[in-house]
MDTraj code that builds the backbone (N, CA, C; nanometers):
import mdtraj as md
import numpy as np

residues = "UNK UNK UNK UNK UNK UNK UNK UNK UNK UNK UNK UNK UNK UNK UNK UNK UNK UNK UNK UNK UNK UNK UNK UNK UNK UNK UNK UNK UNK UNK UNK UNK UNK UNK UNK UNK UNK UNK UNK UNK UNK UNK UNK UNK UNK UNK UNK UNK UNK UNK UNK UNK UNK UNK UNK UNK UNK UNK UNK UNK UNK UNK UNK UNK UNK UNK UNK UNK UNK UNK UNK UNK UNK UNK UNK UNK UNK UNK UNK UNK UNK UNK UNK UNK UNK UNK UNK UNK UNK UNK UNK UNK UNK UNK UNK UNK UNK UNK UNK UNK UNK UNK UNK".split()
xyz = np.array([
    [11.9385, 12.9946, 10.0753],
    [11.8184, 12.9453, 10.0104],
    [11.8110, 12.7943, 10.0293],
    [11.6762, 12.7315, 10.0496],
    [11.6914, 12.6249, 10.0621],
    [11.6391, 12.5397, 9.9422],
    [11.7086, 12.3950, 9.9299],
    [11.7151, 12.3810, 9.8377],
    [11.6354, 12.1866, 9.8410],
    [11.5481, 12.2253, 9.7478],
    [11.4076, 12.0329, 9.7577],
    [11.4139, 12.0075, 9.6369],
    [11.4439, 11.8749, 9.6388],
    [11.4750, 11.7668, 9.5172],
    [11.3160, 11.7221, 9.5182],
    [11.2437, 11.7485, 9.3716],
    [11.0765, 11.6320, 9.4196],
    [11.1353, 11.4935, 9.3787],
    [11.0189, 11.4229, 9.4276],
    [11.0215, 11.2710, 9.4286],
    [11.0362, 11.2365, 9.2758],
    [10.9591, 11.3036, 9.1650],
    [10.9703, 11.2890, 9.0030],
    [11.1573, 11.2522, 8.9702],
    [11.1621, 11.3844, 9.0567],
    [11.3202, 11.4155, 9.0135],
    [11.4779, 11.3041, 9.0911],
    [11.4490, 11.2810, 9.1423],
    [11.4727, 11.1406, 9.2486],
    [11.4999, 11.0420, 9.1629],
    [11.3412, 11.0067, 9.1160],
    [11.3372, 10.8701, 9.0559],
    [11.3990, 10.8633, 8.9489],
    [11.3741, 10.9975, 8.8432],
    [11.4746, 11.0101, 8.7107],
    [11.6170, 11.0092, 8.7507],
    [11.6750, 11.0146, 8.8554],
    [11.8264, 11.0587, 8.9001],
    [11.8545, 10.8758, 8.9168],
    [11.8062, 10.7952, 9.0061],
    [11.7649, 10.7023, 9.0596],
    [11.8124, 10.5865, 8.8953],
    [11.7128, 10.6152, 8.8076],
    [11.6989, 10.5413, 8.6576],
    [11.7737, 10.5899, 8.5856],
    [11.8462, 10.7022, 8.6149],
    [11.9659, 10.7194, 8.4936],
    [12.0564, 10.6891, 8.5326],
    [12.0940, 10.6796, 8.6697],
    [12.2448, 10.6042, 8.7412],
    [12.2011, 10.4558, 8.7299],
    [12.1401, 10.4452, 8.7176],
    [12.1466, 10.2398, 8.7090],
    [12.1690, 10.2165, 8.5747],
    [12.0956, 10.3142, 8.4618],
    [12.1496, 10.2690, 8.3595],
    [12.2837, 10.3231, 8.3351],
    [12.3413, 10.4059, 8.3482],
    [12.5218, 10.4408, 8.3333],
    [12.5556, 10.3406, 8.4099],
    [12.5407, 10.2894, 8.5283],
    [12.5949, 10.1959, 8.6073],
    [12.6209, 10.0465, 8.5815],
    [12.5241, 10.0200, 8.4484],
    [12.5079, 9.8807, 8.3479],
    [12.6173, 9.9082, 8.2229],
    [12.6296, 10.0653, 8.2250],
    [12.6684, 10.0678, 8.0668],
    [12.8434, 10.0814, 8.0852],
    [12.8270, 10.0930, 8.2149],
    [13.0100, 10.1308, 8.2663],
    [13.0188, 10.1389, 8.4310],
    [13.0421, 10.0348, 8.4543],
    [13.0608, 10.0417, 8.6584],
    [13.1190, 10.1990, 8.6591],
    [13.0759, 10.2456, 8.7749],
    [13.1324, 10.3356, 8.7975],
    [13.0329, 10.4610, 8.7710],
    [13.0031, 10.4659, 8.6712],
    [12.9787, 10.5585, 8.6238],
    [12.8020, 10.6120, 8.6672],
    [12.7339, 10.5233, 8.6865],
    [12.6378, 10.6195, 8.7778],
    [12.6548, 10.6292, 8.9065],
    [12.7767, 10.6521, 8.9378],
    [12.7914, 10.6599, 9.0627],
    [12.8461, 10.8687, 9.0287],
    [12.8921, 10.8378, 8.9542],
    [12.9632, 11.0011, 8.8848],
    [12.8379, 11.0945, 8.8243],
    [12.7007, 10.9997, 8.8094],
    [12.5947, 11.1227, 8.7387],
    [12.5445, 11.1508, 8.8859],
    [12.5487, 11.0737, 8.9876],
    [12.4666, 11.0941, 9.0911],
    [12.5949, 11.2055, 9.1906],
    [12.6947, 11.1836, 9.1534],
    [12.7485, 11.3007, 9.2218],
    [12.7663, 11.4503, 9.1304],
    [12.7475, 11.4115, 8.9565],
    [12.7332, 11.5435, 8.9372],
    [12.6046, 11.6134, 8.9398],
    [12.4902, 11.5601, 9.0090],
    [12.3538, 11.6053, 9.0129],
    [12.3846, 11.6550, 9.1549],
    [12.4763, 11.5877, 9.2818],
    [12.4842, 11.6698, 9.4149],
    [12.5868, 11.7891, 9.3868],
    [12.6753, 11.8276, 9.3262],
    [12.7295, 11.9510, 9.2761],
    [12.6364, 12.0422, 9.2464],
    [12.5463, 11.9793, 9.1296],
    [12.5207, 12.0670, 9.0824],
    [12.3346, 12.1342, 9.1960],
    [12.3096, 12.0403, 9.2940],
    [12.2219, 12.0852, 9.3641],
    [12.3286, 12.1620, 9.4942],
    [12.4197, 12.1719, 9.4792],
    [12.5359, 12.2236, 9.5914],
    [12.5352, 12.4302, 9.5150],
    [12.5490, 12.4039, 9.4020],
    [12.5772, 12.5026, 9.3408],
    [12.4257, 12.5722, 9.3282],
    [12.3287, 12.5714, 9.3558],
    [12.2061, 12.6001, 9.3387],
    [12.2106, 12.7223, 9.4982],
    [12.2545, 12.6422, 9.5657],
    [12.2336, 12.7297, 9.7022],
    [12.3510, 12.8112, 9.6870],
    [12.4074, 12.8622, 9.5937],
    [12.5720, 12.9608, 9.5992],
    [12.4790, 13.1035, 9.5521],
    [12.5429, 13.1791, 9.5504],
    [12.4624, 13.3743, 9.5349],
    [12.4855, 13.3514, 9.3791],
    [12.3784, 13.3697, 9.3054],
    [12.3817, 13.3880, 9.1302],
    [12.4407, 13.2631, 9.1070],
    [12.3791, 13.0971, 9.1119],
    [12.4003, 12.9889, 9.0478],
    [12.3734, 13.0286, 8.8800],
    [12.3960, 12.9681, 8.8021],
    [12.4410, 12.9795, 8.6259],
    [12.2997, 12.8763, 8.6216],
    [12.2050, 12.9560, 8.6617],
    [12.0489, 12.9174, 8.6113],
    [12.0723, 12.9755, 8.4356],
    [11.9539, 12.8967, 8.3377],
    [11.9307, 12.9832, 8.2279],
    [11.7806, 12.9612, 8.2579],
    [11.7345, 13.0766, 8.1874],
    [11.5571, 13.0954, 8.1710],
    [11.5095, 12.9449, 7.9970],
    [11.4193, 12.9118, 8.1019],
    [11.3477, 12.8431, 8.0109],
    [11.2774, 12.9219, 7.8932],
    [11.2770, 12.8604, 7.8066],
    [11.1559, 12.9312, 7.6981],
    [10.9634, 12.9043, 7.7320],
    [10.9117, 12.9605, 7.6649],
    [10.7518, 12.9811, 7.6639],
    [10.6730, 12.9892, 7.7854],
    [10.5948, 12.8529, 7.7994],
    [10.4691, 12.8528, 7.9645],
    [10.5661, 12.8128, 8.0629],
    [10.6547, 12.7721, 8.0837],
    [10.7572, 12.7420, 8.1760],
    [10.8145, 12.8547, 8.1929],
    [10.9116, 12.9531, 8.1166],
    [10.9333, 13.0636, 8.1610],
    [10.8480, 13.1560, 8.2820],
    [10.7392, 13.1729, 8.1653],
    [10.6412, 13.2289, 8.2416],
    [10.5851, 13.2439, 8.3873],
    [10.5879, 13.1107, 8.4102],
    [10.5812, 13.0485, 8.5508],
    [10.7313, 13.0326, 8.6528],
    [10.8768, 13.0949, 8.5699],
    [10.9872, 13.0774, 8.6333],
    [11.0829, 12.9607, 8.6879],
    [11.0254, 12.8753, 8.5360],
    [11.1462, 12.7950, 8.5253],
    [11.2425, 12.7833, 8.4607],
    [11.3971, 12.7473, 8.5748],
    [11.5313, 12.7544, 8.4999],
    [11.5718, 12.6106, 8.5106],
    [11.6856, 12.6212, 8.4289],
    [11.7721, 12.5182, 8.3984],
    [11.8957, 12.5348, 8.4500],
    [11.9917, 12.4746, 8.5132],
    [12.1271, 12.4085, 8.5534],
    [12.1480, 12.2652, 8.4942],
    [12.2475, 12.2687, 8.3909],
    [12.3102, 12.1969, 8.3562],
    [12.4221, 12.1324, 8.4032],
    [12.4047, 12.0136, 8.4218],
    [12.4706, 11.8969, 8.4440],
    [12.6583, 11.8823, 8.3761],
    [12.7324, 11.9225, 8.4757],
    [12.8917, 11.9264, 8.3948],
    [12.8963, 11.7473, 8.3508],
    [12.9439, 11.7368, 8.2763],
    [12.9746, 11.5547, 8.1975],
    [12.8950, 11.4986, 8.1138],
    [12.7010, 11.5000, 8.1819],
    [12.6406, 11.4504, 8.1548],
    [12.5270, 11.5501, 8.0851],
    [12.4531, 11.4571, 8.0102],
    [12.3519, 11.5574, 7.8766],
    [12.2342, 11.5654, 7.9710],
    [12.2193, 11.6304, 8.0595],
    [12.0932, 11.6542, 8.1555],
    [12.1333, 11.7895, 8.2378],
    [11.9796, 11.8152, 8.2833],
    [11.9566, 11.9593, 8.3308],
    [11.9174, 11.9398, 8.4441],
    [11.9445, 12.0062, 8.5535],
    [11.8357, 12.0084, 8.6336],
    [11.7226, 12.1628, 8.6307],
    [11.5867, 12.0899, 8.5988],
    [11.4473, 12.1945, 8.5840],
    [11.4488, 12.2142, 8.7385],
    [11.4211, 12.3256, 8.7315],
    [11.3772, 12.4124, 8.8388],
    [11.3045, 12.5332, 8.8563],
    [11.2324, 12.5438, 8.9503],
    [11.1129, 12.6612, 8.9725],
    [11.1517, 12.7298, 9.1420],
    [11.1473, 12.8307, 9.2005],
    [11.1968, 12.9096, 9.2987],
    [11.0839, 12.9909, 9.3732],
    [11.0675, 12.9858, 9.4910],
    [11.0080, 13.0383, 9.5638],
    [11.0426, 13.1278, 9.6322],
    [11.0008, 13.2496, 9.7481],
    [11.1212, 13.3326, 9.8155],
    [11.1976, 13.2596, 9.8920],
    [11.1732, 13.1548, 9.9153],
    [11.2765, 13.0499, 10.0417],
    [11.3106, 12.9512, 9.9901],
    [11.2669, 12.9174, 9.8849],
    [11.3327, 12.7348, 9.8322],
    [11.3220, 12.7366, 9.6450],
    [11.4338, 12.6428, 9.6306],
    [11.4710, 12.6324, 9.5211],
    [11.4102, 12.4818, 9.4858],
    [11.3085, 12.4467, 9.4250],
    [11.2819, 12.2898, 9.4166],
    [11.3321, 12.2235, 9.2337],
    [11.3563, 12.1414, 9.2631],
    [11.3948, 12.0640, 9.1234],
    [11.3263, 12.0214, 9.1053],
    [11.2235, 12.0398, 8.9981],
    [11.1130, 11.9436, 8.9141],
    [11.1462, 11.8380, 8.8681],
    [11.3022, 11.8419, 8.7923],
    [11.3020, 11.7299, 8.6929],
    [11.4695, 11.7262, 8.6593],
    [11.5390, 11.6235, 8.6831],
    [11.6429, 11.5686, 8.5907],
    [11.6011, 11.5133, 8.4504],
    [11.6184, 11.6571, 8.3781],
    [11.5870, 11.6582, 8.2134],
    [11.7166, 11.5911, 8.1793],
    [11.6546, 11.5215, 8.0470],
    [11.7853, 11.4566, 7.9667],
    [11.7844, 11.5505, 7.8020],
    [11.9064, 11.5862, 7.8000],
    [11.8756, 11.7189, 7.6677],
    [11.8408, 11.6265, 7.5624],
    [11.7700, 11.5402, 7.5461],
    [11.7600, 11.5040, 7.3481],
    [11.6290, 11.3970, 7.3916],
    [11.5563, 11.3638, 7.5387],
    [11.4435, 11.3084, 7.5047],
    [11.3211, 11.3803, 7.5648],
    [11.2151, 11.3105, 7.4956],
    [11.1204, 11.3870, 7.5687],
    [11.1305, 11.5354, 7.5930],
    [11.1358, 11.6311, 7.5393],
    [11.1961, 11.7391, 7.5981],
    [11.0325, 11.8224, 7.6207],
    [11.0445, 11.9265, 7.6968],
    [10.9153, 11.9436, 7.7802],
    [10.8430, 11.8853, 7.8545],
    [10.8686, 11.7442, 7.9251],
    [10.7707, 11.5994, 7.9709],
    [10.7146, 11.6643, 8.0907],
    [10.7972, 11.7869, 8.1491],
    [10.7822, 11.7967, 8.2960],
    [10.7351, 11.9208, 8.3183],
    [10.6617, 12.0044, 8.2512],
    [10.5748, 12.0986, 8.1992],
    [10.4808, 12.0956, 8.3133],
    [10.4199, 11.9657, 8.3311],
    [10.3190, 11.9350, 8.4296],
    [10.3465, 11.9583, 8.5748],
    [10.4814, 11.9711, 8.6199],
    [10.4806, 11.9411, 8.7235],
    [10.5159, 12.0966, 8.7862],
    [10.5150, 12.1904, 8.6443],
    [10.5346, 12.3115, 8.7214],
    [10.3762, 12.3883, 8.7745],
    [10.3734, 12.4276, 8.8710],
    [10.2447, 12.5054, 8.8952],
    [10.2517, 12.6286, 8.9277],
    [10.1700, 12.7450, 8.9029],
    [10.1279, 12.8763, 8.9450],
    [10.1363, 12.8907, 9.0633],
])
top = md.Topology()
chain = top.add_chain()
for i, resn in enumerate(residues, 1):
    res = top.add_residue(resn, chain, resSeq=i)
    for name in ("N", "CA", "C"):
        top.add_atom(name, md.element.get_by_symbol(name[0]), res)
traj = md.Trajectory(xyz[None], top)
């Protein structure tokens, strides 16, 4: 399966390693490699997706959680590609990226 990071999801990956990277050298260097694990583990047979709740469900979006760090990666699936909507952070904004799923 192939597997597309969107540009949304980039930039949130992008702004949360600079800020770990202010708050402790090192350390967004470790969210940005546990976001490539965990997009590594996306293309494996039965990745540890969970089903979203409500209009996101609906439309077939899951979650992969982030080992270390309090973030998800949102995701929606096609028959050939797995795309990441959003590097969710579990305690803000939660739903922000609602929008970016489509029918």
């Amino acid at each position: 399966m192939k597997i597309k990071v969107s540009t949304d999801a980039t930039e949130e990956l992008i702004e949360a390693a600079a800020w770990y990277e202010l708050e402790v050298p090192g350390l967004g260097n470790q969210l940005i490699d546990a976001f490539e694990q965990a997009t590594q583990r996306l293309s494996e047979p039965n990745p540890p997706l969970v089903f979203l709740a409500g209009n996101s469900a609906k439309l077939g979006a899951k979650r992969l959680i982030l080992q270390r760090f309090p973030f998800s990666l949102v995701t929606v699936a096609s028959s050939e590609t797995i795309t990441v909507v959003a590097l969710a952070h579990h305690s803000r904004k939660p739903g922000y990226w609602h929008g970016r799923i489509t029918s």
